[in-house]
Backbone as a chain_set.jsonl record, in Angstrom:
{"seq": "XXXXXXXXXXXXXXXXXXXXXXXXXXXXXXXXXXXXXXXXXXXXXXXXXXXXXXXXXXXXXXXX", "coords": {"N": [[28.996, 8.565, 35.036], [28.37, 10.782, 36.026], [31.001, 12.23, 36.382], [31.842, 12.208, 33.475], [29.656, 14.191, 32.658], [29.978, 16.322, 34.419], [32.586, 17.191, 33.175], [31.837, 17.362, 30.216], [30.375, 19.877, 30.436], [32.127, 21.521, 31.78], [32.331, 22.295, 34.499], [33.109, 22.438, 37.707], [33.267, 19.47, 40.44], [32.259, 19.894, 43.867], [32.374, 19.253, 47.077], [31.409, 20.894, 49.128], [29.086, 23.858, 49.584], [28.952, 26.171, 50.268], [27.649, 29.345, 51.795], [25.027, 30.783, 52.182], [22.992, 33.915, 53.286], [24.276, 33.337, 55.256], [23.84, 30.746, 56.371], [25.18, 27.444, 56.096], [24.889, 26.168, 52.591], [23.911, 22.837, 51.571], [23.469, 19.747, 50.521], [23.136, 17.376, 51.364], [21.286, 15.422, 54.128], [21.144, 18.053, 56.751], [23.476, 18.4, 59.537], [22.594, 17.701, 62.836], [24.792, 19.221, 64.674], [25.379, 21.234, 62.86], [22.443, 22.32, 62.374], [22.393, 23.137, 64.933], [24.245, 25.225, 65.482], [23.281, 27.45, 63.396], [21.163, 28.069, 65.269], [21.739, 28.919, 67.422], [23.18, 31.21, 67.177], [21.203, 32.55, 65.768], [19.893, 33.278, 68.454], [21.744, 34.425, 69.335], [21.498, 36.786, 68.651], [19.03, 38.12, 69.366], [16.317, 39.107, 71.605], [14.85, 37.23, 74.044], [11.732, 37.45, 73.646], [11.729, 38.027, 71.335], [12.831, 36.573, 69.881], [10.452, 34.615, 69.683], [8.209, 34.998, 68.734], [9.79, 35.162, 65.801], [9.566, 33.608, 62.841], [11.062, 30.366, 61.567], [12.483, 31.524, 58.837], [12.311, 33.654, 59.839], [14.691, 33.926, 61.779], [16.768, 32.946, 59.994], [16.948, 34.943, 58.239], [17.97, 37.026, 59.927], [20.89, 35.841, 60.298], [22.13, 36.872, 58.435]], "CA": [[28.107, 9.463, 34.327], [28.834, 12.533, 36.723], [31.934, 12.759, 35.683], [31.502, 12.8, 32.213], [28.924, 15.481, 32.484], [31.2, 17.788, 34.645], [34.011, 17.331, 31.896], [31.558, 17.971, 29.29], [30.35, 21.227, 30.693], [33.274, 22.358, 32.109], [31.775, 21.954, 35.727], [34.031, 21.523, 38.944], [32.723, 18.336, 41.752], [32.656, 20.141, 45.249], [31.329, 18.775, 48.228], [31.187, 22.399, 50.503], [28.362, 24.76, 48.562], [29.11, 27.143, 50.728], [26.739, 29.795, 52.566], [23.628, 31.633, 51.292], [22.202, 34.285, 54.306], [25.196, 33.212, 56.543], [23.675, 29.315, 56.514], [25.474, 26.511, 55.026], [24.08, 25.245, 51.744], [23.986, 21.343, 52.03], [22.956, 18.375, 49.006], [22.452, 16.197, 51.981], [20.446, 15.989, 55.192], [21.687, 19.215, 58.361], [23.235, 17.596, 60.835], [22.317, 18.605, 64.201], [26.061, 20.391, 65.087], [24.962, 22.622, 61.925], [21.564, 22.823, 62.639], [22.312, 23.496, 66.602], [25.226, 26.62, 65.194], [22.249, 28.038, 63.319], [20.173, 28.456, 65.971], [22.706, 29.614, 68.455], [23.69, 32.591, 65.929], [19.872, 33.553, 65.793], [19.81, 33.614, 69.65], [23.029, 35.677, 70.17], [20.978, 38.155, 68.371], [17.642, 38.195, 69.274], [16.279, 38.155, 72.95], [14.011, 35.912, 74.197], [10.488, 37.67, 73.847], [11.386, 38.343, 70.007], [12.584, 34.882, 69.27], [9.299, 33.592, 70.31], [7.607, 35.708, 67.519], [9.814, 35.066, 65.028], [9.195, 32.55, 62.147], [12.622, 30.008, 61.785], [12.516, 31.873, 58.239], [12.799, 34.765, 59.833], [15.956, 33.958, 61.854], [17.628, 32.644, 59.078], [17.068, 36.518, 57.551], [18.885, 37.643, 60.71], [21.949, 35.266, 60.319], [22.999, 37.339, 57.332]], "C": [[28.303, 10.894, 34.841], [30.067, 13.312, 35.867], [32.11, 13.145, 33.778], [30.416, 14.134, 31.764], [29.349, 16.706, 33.23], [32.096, 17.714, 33.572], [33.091, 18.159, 30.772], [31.195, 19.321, 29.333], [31.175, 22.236, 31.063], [32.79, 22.765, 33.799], [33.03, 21.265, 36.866], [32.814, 20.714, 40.7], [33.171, 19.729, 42.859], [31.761, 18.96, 46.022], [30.8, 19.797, 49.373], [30.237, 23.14, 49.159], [28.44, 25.679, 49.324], [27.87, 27.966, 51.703], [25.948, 30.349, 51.949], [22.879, 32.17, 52.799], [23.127, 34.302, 55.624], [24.874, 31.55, 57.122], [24.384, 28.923, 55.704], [24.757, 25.945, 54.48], [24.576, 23.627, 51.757], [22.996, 20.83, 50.492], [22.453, 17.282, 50.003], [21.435, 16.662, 53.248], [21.644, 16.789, 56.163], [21.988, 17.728, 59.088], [22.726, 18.434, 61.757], [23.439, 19.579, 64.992], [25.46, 21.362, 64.056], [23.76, 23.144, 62.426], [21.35, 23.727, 64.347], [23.336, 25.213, 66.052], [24.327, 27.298, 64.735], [21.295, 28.724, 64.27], [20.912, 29.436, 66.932], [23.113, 30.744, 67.604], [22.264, 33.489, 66.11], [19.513, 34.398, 67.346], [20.13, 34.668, 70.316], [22.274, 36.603, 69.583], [19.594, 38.526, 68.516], [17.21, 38.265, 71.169], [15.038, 37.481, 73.204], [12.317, 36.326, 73.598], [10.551, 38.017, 72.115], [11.694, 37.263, 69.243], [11.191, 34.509, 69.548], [8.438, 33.556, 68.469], [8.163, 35.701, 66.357], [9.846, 33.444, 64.128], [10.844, 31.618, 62.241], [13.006, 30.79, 60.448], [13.309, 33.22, 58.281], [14.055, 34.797, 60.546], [16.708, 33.644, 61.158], [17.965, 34.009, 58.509], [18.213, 36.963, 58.099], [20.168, 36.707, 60.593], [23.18, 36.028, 59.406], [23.551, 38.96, 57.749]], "O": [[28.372, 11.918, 34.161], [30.149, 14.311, 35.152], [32.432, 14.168, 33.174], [30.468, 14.825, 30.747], [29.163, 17.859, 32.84], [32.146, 18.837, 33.069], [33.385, 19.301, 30.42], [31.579, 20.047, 28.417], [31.086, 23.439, 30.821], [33.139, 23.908, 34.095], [33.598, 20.173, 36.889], [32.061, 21.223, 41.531], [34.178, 20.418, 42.694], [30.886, 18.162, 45.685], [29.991, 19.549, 50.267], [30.577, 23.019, 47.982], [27.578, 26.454, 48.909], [27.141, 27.221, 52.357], [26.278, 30.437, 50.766], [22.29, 31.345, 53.498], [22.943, 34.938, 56.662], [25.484, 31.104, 58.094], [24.548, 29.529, 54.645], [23.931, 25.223, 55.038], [25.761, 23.397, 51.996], [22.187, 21.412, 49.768], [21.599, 16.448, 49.7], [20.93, 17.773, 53.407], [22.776, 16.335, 56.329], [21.391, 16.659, 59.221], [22.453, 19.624, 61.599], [23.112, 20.49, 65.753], [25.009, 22.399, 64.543], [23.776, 24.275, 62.91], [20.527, 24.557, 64.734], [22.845, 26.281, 66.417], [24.114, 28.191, 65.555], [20.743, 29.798, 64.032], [20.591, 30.613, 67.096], [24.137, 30.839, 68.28], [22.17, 34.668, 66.454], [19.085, 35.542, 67.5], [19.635, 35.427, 71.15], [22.43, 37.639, 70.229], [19.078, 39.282, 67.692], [17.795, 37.501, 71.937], [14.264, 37.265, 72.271], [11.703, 35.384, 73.098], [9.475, 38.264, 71.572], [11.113, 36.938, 68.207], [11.346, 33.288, 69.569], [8.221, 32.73, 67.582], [7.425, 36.152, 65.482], [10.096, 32.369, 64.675], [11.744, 32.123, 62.91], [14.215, 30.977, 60.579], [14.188, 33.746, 57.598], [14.792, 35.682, 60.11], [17.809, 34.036, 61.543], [19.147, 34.278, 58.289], [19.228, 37.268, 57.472], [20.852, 37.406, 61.342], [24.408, 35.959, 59.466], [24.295, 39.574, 56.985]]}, "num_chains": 1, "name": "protein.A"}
């Protein structure tokens, strides 16, 4: 059924959706290597007393 509804639209299958913000977009569940690179990205840029305060929303902002 997939396939017939990519053909009919003219739709290409991936499995990578790429990034949005500087995160990878995902169809399934984060693993924890992704979810652990995320965090470590927010870190390198933030220092400790302003991570505390920010939302995880808001480091995702800063990733981009």
């Amino acid at each position: 059924v997939r396939e017939e509804i990519s053909n009919e639209l003219g739709f290409k299958r991936t499995k990578d959706l790429g990034k949005y913000l500087g995160v990878p977009l995902h169809y399934q569940r984060v693993s924890k290597a992704t979810r652990r690179n995320i965090i470590m990205k927010a870190n390198q840029r933030l220092s400790s007393r302003k991570r505390r305060n920010l939302s995880m929303m808001g480091r995702v902002t800063l990733l981009n």
